[in-house]
C-alpha positions in Angstrom: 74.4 170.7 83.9 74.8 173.5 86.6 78.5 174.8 87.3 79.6 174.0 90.7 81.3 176.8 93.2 84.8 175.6 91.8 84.1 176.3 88.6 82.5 179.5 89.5 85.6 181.3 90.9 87.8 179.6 88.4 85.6 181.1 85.4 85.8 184.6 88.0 89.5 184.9 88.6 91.0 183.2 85.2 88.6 184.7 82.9 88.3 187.8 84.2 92.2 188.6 85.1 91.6 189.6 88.8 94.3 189.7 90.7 93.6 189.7 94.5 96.7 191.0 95.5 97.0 194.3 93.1 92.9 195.2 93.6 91.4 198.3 94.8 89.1 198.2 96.5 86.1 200.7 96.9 83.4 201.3 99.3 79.9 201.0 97.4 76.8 200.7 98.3 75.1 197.0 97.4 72.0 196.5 96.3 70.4 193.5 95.6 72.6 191.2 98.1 70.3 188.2 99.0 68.3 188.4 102.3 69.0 192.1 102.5 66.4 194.4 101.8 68.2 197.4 102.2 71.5 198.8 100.6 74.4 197.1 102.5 77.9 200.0 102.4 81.2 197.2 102.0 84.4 197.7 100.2 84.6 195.6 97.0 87.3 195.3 94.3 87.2 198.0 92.1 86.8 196.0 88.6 83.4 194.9 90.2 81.8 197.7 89.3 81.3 197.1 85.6 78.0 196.6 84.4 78.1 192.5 83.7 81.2 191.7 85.8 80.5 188.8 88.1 81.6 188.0 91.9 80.8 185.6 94.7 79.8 187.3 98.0 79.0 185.1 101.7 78.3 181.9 99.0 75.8 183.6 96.5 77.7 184.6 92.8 76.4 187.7 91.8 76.1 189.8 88.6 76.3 193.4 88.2 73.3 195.1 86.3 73.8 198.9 87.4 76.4 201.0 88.3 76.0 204.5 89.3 79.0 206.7 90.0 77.8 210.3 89.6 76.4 212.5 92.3 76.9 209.8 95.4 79.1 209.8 98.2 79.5 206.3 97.8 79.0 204.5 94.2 75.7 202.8 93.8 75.7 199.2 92.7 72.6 197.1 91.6 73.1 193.5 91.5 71.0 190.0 90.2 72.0 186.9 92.2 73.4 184.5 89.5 73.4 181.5 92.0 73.2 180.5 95.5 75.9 177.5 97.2 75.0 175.2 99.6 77.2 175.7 102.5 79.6 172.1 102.9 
C-alpha cells in the first residue's frame, strides 16, 4: 500500500529532525522538478542538499540524487520525483 501525503511529511520532518524554524536556507539551482525542463534557481533548506534526503515541493516528494557544490555560483542540485499528490 502507497504512503499517503500525511505520512510523507511526517516520515520528512520526524525522521529526519528538520526543524522549520532553525533552517537555512540556500539558493540552489533545481534540477529535475516535474514539468520543468530547465534548472529552476529557489531557496531551499540547507539539509536538503544531501545526496538521499527527501522533500516535498508544489505537491510532488522529491529525492536528491546529486549535489554539486564546487565551482558554481549557486549549488547544483539533481533530483528524482519520489511521488506526485493529487491536489484535494
Amino acid at each position: 500500500m502507497g504512503k499517503t501525503k500525511e505520512d510523507t511529511q511526517k516520515q520528512q520532518t520526524l525522521g529526519s529532525g528538520l526543524n522549520q524554524e532553525t533552517e537555512e536556507n540556500i539558493r540552489v539551482n533545481l534540477h529535475g522538478l516535474s514539468g520543468e525542463p530547465e534548472a529552476v534557481q529557489v531557496d531551499i533548506p540547507s539539509e536538503n542538499l544531501v545526496e538521499g534526503s527527501q522533500f516535498i515541493y508544489n505537491n510532488v516528494a522529491y529525492q536528491v540524487t546529486r549535489t554539486i557544490l564546487e565551482d558554481v555560483e549557486h549549488p547544483l542540485v539533481y533530483l528524482m520525483v519520489l511521488d506526485i499528490f493529487a491536489d484535494s
